[in-house]
N, C-alpha and C positions, 0 to 999 in steps of 0.2 A: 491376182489383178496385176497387169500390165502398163509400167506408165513407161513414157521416153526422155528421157536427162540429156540437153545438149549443151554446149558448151564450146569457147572455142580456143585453142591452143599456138603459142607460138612454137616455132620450130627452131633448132639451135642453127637454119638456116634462114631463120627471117621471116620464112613463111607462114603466115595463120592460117588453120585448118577448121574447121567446125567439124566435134566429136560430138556421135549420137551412142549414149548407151542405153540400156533396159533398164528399168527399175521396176524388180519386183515388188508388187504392197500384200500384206499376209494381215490375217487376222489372228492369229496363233502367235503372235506377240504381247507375253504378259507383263501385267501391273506391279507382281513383287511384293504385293500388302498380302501379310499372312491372314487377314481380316476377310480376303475377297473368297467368294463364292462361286463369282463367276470365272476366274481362271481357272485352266487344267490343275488337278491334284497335285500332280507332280511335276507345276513348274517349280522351278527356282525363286525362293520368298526371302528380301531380307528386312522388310520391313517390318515391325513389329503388331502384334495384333491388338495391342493396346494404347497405340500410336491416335491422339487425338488431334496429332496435326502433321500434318506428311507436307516437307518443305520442295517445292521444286526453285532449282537457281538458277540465274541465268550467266551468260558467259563472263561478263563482267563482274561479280560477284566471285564467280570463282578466278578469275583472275588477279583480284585487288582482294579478296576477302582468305586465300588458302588456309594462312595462321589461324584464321577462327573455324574455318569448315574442321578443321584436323583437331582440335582440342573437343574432347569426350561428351563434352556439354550438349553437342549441337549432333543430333541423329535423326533419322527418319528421311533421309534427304534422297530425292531422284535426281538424277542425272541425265539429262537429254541427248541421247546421241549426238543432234546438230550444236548442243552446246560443247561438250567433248573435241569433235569437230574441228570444230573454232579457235578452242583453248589449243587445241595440238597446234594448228596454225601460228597463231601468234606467239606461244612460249611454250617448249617442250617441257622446261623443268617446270613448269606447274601442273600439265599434262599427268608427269609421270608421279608429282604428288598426290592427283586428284586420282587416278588409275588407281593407288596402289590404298586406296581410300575403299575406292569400289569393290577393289578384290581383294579386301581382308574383313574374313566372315565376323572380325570382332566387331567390327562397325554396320552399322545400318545404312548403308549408301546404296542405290541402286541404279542400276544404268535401263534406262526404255530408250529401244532402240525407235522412237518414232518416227524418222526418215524411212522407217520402213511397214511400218502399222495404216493399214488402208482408211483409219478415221483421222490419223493425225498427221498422217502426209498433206504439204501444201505446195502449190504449186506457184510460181514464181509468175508475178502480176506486172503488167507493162507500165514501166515507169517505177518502177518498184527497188530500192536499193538490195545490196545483200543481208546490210543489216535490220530495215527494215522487215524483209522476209523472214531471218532469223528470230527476230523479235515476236512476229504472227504466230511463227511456228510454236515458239514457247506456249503463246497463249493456249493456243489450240489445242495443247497437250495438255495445258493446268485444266483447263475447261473437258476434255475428256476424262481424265482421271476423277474431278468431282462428278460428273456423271457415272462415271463407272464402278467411282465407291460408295456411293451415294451420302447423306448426310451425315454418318456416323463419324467420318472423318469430315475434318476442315483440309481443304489442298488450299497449300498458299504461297505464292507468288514470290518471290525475296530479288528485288531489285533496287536498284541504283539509277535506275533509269527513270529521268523524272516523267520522260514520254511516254515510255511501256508502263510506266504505274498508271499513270491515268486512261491509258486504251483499255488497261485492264479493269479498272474501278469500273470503266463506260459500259465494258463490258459482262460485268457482272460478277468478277471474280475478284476474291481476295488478294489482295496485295499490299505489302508491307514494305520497308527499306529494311536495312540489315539492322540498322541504329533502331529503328523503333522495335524491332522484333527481337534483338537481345536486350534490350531494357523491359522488355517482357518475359524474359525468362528471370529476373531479377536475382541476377550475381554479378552483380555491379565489377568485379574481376572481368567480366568478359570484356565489357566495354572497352577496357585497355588493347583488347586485340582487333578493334574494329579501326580500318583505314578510313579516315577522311576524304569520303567524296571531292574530285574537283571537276572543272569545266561542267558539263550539261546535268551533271549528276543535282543527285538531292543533297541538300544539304543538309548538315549535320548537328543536331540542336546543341550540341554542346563543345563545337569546334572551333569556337571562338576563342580567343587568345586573348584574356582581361588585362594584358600586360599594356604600360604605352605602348601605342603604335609608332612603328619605327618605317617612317616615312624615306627616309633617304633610299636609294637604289643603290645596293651594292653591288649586283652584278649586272651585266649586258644581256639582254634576251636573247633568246636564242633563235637564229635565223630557220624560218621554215624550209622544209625538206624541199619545197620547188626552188627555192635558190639556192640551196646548199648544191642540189645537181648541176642546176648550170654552174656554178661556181667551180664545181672539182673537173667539171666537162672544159671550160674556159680555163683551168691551169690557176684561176684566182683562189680555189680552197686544196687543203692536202686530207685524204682521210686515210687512215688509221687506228692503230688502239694504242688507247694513252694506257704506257705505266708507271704507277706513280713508285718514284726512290725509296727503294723500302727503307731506307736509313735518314730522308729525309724529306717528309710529307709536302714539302712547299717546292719541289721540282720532282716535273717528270717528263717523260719520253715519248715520241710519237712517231716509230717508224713508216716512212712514207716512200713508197714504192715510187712515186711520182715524180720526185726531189732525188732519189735514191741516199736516200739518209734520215739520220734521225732529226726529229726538231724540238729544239729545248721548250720547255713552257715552266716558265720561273712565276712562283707567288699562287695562292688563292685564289685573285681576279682574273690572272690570265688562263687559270684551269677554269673559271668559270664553271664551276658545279658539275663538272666532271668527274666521276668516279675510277679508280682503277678497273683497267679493264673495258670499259666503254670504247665503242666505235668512235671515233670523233671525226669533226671535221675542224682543221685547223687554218689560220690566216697568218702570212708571215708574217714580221713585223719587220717597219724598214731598218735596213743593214744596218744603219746608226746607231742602232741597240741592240746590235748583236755585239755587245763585248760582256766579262765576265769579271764578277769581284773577286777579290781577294779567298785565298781557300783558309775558310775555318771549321772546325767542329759545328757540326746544326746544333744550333740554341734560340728559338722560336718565345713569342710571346704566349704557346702556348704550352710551355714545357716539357716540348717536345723533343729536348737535345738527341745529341746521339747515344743510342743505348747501346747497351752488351747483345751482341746476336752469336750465333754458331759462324761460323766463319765461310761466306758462300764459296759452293764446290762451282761453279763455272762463271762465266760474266752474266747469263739470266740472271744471278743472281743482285745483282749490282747496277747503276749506271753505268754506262760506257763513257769512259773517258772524260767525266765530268769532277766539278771543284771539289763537290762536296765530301768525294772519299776514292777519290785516285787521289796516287804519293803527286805533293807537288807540281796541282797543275797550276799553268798560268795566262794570263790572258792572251799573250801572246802565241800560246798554244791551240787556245781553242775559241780565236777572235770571228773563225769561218764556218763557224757550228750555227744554224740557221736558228733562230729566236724565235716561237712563234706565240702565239693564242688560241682559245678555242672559242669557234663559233657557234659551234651546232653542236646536238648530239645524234649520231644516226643510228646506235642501238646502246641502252643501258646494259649495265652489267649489274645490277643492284642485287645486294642478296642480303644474306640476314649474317645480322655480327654480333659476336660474343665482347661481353667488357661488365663495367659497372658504370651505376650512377655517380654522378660529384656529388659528394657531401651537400647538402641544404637543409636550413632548417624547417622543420614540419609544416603546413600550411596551418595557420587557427580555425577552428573548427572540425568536425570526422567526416570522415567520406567526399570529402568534396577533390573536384580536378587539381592535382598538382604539377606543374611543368618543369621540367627533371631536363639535365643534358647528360644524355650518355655518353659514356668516353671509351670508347674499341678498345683492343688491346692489339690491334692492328695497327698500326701508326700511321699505315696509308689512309686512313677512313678520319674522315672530318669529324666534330662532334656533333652529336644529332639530339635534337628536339622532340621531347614525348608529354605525353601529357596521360597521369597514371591517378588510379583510385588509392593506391596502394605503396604510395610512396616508403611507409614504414618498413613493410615486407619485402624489400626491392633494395634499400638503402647499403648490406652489407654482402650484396650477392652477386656471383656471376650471371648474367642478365641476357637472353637474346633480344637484339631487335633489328626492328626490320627497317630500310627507309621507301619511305610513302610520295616525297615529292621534294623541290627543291626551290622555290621561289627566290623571284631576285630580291628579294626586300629583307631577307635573312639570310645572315652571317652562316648559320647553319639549316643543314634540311631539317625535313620533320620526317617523325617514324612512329612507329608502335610498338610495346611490349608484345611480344612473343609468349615468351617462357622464363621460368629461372633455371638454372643448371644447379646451383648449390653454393656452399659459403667460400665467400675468398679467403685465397690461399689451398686451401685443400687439397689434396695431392689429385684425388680421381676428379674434383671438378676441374680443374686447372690443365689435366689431360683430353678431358672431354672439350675444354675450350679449344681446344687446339687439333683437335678434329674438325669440329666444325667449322672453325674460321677455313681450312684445309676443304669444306667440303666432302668428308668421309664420312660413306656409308654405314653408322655403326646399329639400323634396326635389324632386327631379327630378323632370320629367312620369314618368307610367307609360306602360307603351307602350300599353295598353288607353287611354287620353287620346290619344296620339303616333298612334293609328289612326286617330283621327278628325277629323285633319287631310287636306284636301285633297290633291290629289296637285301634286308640287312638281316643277319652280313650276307657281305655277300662272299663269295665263293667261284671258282674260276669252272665253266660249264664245257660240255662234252662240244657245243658248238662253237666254243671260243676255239678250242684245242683242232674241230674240225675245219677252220674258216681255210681256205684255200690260200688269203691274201696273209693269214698270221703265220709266223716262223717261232715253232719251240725252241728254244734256248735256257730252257730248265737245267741243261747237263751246262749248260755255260758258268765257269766261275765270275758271276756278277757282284758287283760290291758298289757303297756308297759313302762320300766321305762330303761332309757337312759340317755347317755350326755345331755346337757342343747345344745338347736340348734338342735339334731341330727333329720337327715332328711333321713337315708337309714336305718329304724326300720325291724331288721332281725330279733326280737324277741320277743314273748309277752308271758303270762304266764296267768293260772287260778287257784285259793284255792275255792274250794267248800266241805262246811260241809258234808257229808252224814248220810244219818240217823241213821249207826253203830257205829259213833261217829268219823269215820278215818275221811281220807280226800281225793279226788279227787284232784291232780293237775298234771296240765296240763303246758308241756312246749311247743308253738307253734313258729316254724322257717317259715321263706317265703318259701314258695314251686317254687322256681329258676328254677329246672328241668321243669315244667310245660311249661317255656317258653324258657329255653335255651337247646335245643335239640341235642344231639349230630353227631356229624360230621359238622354242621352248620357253616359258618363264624362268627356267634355269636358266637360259642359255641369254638371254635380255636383262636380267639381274648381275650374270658376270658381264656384259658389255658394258652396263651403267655404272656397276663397282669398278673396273677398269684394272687394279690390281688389289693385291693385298698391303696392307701394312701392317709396318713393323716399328711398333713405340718400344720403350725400356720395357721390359717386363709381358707385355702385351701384343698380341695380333691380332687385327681384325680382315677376317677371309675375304677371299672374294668367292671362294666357295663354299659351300656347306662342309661342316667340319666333317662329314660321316666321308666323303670325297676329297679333303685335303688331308687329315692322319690316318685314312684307313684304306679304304677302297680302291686311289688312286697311288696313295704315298706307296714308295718302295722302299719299302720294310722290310729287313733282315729275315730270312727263312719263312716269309709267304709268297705265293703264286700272282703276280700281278703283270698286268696287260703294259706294254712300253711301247711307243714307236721309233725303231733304232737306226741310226749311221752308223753302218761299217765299213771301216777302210782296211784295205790291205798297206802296209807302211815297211819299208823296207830300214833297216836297223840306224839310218838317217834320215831318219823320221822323211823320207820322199813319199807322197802317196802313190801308190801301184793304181789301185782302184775301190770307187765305192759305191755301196749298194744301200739302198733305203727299204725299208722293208716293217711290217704292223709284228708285235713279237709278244711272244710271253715269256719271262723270266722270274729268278728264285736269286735273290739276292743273298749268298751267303753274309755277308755282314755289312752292318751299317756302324761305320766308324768318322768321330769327329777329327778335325787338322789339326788336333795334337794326337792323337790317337794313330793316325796314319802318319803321320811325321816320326812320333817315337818308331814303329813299328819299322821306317826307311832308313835311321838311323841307328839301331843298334844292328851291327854286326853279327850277333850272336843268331836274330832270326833270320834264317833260310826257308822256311815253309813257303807254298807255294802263292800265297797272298799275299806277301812281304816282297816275294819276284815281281809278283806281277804289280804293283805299287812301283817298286825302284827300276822297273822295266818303262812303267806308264811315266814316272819323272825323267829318264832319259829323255826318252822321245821329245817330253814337255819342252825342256831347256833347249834341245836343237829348235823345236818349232818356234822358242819364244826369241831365241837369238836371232831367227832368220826374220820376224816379223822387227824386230828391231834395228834389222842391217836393213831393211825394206823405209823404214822411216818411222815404225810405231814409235807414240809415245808411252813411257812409264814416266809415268804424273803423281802425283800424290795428295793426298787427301787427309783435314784430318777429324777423322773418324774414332770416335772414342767407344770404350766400350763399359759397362757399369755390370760392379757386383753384385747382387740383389738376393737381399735375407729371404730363405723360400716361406716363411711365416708371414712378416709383415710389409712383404714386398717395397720396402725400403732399401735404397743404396748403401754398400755398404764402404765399397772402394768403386774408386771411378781413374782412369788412363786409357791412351792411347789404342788402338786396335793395334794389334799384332798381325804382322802378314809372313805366313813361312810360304815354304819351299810346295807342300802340300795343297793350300791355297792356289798358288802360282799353278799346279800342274793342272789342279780341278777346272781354274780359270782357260787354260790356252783349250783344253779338249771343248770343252764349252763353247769356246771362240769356235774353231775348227768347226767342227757341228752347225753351227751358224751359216757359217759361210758355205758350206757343201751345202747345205738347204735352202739356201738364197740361189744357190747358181743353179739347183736341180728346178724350183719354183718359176723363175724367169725362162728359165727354156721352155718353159710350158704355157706358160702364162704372160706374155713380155709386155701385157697392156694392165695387168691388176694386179700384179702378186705387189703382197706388202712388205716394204724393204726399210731398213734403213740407214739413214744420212749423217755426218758429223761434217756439217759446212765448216773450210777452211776459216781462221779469224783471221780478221783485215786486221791490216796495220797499225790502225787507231784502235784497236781492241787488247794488240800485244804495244802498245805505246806505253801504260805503266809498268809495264814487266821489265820493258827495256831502259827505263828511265830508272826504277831504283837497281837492276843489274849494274846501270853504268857506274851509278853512284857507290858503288861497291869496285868499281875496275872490273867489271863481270862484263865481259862482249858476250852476246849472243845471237847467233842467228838465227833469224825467221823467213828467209827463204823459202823454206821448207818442211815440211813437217820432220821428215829426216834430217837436214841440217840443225832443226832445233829442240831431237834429241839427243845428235851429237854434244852440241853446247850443255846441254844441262848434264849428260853424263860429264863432261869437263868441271862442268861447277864445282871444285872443291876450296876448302880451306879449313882453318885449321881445328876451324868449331866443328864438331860431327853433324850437329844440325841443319850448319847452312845449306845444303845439297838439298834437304829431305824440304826448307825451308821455301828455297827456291823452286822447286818442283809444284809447292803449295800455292806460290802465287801466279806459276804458270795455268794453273790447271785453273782458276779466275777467271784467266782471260778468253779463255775457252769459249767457243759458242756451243748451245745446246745439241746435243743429238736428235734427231727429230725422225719420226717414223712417214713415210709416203708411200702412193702409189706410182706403180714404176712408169703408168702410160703417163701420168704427168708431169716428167721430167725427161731430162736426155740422158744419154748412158753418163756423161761424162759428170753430172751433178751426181749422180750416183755415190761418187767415195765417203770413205767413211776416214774421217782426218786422222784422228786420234790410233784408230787402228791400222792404219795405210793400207786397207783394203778397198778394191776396187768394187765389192759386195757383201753386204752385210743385211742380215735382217735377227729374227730374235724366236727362235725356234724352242730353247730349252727350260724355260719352266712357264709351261702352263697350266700350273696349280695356282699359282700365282701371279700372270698376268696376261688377260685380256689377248693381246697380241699374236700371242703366241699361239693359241689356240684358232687364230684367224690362219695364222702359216702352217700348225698343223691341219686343216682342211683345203689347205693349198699343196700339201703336199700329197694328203689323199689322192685327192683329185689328179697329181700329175702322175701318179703310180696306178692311176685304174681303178682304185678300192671304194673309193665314192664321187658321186654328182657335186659338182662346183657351187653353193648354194647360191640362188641368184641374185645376193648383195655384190659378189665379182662381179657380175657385170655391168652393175652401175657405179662409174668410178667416182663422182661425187660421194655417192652414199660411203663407198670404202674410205676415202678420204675422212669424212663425216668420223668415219671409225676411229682410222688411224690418229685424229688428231685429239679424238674424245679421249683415247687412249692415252696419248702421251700427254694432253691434261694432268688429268691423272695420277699418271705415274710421277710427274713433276711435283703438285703438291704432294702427292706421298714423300716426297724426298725431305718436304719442307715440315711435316710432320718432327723433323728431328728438335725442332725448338722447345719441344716436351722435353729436353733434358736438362732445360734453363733450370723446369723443375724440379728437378733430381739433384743439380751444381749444390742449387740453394741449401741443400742439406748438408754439404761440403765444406760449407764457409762459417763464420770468416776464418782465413789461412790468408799466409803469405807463400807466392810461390813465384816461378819466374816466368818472366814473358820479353818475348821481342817488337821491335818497333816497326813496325808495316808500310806506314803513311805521317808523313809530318804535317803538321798543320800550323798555321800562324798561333792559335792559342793554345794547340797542345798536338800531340800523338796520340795514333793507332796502334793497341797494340793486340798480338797474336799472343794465347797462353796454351802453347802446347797440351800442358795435363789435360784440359778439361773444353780441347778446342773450340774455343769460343774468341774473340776479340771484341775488342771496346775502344772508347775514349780514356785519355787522361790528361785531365786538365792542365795546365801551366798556369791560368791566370784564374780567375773566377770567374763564373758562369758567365756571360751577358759582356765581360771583357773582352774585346775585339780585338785580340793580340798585345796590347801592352806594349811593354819592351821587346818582346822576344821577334827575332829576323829570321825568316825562313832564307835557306841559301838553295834554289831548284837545281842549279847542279849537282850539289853534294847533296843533297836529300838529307840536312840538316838545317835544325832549329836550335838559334842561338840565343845568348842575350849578351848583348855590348856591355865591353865593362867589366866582365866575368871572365872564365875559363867555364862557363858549365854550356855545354851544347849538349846535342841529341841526336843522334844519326838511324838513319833507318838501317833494319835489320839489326840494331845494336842491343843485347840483354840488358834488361833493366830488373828489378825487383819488383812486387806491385804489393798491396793488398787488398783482397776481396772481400767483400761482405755484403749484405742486404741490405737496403735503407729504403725509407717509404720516402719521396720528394712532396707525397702527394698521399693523400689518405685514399687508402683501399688500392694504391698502386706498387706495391715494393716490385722493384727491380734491382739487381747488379752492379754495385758500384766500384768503380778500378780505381787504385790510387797509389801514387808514387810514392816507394818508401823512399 
């Protein structure tokens, strides 16, 4: 059956077109009840045949209700295509919860595609809304299904909809709200996962709050989206995404394209319920109030002082140039930094957060509603309002939850229980917290993924060997040199002499595309994972292990598929020329950077894999000197690394990461490789290929770097990326640290590197800072990240070997990619705060640390061993400086009266140890010997 779908479309010229497609309608579209009779045999069934009630939901339910669909309890449930639909529209990440709900055979979800079933197609009625239509549509479906399964099952309707429940009653057909229908299932636990209907929705019998009511308005409502438009159209609003100071919850940031800068939003009320992360729209506030207090340590009525965190590797990580933890600012610095408020929100960021409840004592009486504020372990996230059956079971635990809404009449939103993760403190709960707050993927493959793996083992075939686009390189001496343990080897390398005297080397990557195919469930599971991480002790893939340690990794003396750059290089490392080409090789050894370090340094070996090592770090140091005469930076980071019992996967020793010679070589070939794939990519592709950027830092970005430099007699210049590697190679004195120190807080000021598309930009935004290359993108490990695997299909494609998949050609969607990606891979980085709890096993000790940032009531300080920094007091908490004079030139804190001051960068002693301020909360505490 033949209908016609019209529709009408703007153009990205202006023009509205009216589209007419076909809509096929089939009758060979099944029901999914293993019960039914009347469907084909051998359709596909996931419902149960002892199911006495098969729920259908509608879009809104699965929008506001996810947390409950997903918990074990609740099965038998159909899925309406136009509800799916819908849900993708409005929010992907619920989309891709409810999807991956449908396609795992443990659950009972099923998808009817009824937009395409000729009894439950409908057709759009004049005067008829979308939602309206949508709404009919459901019925029409609930009402087919009880006819088609006839009485033995109940089909029941599950809405929130106070309108669609009653068309449906009028109707004839069962319908329930989510509230009455899990209090039918009577496990009074569920209840806690169910959201509070608001606006037109049903109300909720037990969502009343017995507490006084707290009549005052706390916050300002939020202006509807018709004025927000003209508002930001009229120059009267700024939008943006707010982020809130991860060191101090009560200020954050609103980059605004508009203003071209950022704008402050200081306090609670002027974030107005605003979430990190949120679109917002902002209102300046007049200039009169753009000035700035006094810079102290954050110490909040919510005891939310400044804690101990890892010490952030670029300025993402931190406010720009603000009181609360740049060295020494002052008003008079940053009197022109615009002040704003927020009025609107134009897209939430809400998601579900990890923490515990605040101690309370038990309500009198069992089972009844108790209201619990949960407290993040996020520090950006406000404290949030729950109301729990199960306060007992909740009181001593890592806890998720979700938030549901934010009215102006409360201090804080409301939310619901989720889930528990496990008891506080615990090492694996405490890691798990820290994934999810991060958003990391840590469920199992599906087996829909697990299908589209190879068959194992697998083994290298007569048509891999005969592909006309693959180049043997079996006879090639290949090797690989890695972390000590590392088991997903994405990269191996070859120096061979040739008989001009140059050198043949070869950089070889796993050739991932080979097996991860696109449009694939594999291939949608690594875009959504985006990369791998890497916690102490722990990895979680982005690909199925059978394809990161075996199939793909290149491992010593197996046969494994690589896509390789080979340059011809003449004995000063000048490239002659290079060839890209699909290959197979035999990796004679996989050796770690001490392993190939020892083997470059002792004299005594000469064998031929020891040449070709001290051959390949030649080259390295010409190439890396000349990218250094060019303007790179060598930055520094610090990067710790931990020894872990193989038993009881506890720490045993914890320091600094070590960087050799070996490192450095693996690194520049790497680079290199990059960039010869970025410039081969864009000649082919100059409107899609994915590249990427390190935008130059403005002035006000290196304005603390140069402020405590002065204060030390350190000039530096930033001119240049070049000029201000020069400078810091100068930086010396007599401490061995300070150099390694300085480098630390340059790398701070840094702006993020960011991935893009090349048609949405001009050549010249192209560079890449940090590297002083004029092109860069990220070509070499695609076991492990997302990206790469996009430019490996970019490079196919520019070599002949395959079809360009048709995401290149929509540069939004590629965008879409690249940004989800570098998501991502950003919190992966942020992932590393899981060593807080590892330190914790470390302490208490006394060890040494330096001064970063001075503050009226105390310092910042940096503690190399165990790179982390923190506060340390001078006065008591909640004491607003005291005695003690900050001097901004000299980047000392004094006290009149005395000889004891404080100077940044100065070694001071500390000791560490654990202390709860707060029950169920221990943190890190620093303290002045």
């Amino acid at each position: 059956m033949l209908q016609s779908k019209s529709f009408v479309k703007k153009t990205k010229q202006g023009r509205i077109t009216k589209i007419v497609r076909e809509h096929y309608l089939r009758d060979d579209v099944y029901c999914g009840a293993v019960s039914c009779s009347a469907c084909d045999a051998g359709a596909k069934r996931k419902l149960s045949a002892d199911a006495a009630t098969i729920l259908v939901v509608d879009t809104n339910v699965v929008l506001h209700q996810i947390d409950l669909l997903e918990n074990p309890a609740i099965e038998d449930v159909v899925c309406l295509s136009v509800v799916l639909d819908e849900v993708r529209n409005k929010n992907l990440a619920v989309f891709n919860r409810i999807k991956a709900l449908c396609t795992n055979d443990a659950r009972r979800f099923y998808v009817f595609a009824n937009e395409q079933h000729r009894d439950t197609y409908v057709k759009d009625m004049v005067g008829e809304s979308p939602n309206d239509r949508n709404d009919r549509a459901i019925r029409v479906a609930v009402r087919w299904y009880q006819s088609h399964l006839g009485e033995s099952v109940k089909v029941l309707l599950i809405t929130n909809d106070r309108d669609n429940k009653r068309k449906a009653i009028e109707e004839g057909l069962n319908a329930e709200t989510v509230e009455s229908y899990v209090r039918s299932l009577a496990q009074p636990g569920l209840l806690d996962l169910v959201v509070v209907p608001t606006n037109g929705d049903v109300n909720m019998e037990d969502a009343e709050d017995l507490r006084p009511s707290k009549k005052k308005v706390i916050y300002s409502e939020h202006k509807p989206m018709s004025e927000i438009t003209s508002g930001l159209r009229c120059g009267i609003y700024h939008q943006g995404k707010l982020r809130v100071n991860r060191y101090n919850p009560f200020e954050a940031y609103v980059g605004s394209e508009s203003i071209g800068d950022e704008i402050v939003i200081r306090g609670r009320s002027n974030m107005n319920r605003a979430f990190d992360g949120d679109i917002v729209a902002v209102e300046l506030l007049p200039q009169d109030q753009w000035h700035e207090s006094k810079s102290f340590i954050a110490d909040d009525d919510e005891d939310d002082e400044e804690d101990v965190h890892l010490v952030p590797s670029s300025a993402d990580d931190a406010p720009r140039n603000n009181s609360s933890t740049t060295v020494g600012s002052s008003a008079a610095s940053v009197s022109s930094r615009p002040i704003g408020r927020v009025v609107g929100i134009i897209k939430r960021n809400w998601n579900s957060y990890c923490g515990s409840l605040e101690p309370m004592p038990m309500p009198a009486g069992s089972g009844g509603v108790a209201h619990a504020l949960f407290v993040s372990k996020d520090r950006r996230i406000p404290k949030i309002r729950i109301h729990t059956r199960q306060l007992e079971n909740l009181l001593n635990k890592r806890i998720v939850v979700a938030v549901d809404s934010w009215d102006v009449l409360s201090r804080y939103p409301s939310g619901h229980y989720v889930r528990t993760i496990g008891d506080i403190g615990d090492k694996e709960t405490e890691t798990e917290v820290v994934l999810i707050e991060n958003d990391i993927n840590t469920r199992p493959f599906s087996t829909q993924v697990l299908a589209c793996l190879p068959p194992l083992p697998w083994t290298l075939s007569p048509d891999d060997l005969a592909n006309p686009n693959r180049q043997d390189l079996r006879h090639v001496r290949v090797f690989s040199v890695d972390p000590p343990g590392c088991r997903d080897i994405d990269d191996a390398l070859h120096c061979t002499l040739l008989p001009n005297g140059n050198f043949e080397v070869g950089v070889h990557i796993a050739d991932v595309t080979n097996f991860v195919h696109p449009g694939t469930p594999l291939d949608e599971e690594a875009a959504q994972r985006g990369t791998s991480v890497y916690l102490v002790g722990q990895r979680i893939d982005m690909l199925p292990k059978p394809l990161t340690e075996d199939v793909c990794s290149l491992r010593a003396d197996v046969e494994r598929l690589a896509f390789s750059v080979i340059w011809e290089m003449t004995p000063h490392a000048d490239i002659i020329s290079t060839r890209y080409t699909k290959s197979v090789i035999k990796s004679c050894a996989a050796m770690s950077y001490v392993e190939a370090q020892a083997r470059m340094d002792d004299s005594r070996l000469v064998d031929p894999l020891t040449v070709d090592l001290r051959n390949l770090n030649s080259l390295a140091k010409i190439m890396r000197q000349r990218r250094c005469d060019r303007g790179a930076l060598t930055l520094a980071s610090a990067e710790v690394k931990f020894e872990i019992d193989s038993e009881t996967h506890d720490p045993l020793d914890i320091g600094i990461y070590q960087i050799r010679e070996a490192n450095q070589m693996i690194e520049e070939f790497m680079l290199a490789a990059n960039v010869s794939v970025a410039e081969k990519i864009l000649k082919h592709f100059p409107l899609c290929s994915l590249l990427r950027r390190h935008p130059s830092p403005t002035k006000e970005m290196l304005e603390p770097l140069l402020r405590t430099a002065s204060s030390v007699g350190l000039n530096l210049d930033v001119s240049s990326s070049k000029a201000l590697a020069e400078s810091l190679d100068n930086a010396t004195s007599d401490d061995p640290y300070f150099n390694k120190l300085i480098r630390i807080l340059a790398t701070r000021c840094m702006t993020q590197a960011v991935y893009f598309c090349s048609g949405d930009l001009s050549f010249s935004e192209y560079y890449h800072y940090g590297l002083a290359a004029p092109l860069y993108t990220h070509f070499t490990s695609p076991i492990r990240r997302y990206a790469d695997v996009v430019v490996h299909r970019l490079l196919a494609a520019a070599l002949d070997i395959a079809k360009l998949p048709p995401v290149f050609q929509d540069g939004p969607q590629l965008t879409g990619i690249a940004d989800s990606t570098e998501m991502l891979r950003w919190q992966a980085e942020h992932q590393l705060n899981s060593t807080l709890t590892y330190i914790s096993g470390q302490v208490p000790t006394d060890t040494e640390a330096r001064i970063v940032k001075v503050k009226a009531n105390g310092f910042i300080v940096f503690v190399p061993k165990f790179g982390i920094e923190g506060p340390i007091y001078l006065t008591p908490k909640g004491d607003k400086g005291g005695d003690w004079v900050v001097d901004e030139v000299h980047q000392r804190v004094s006290k009149p009266g005395t000889n004891i001051s404080y100077s940044v960068l100065q070694t001071v002693m500390i000791h560490m140890e654990v202390v709860e301020p707060q029950p169920h909360r221990p943190k890190l505490q620093l303290t002045l010997i």
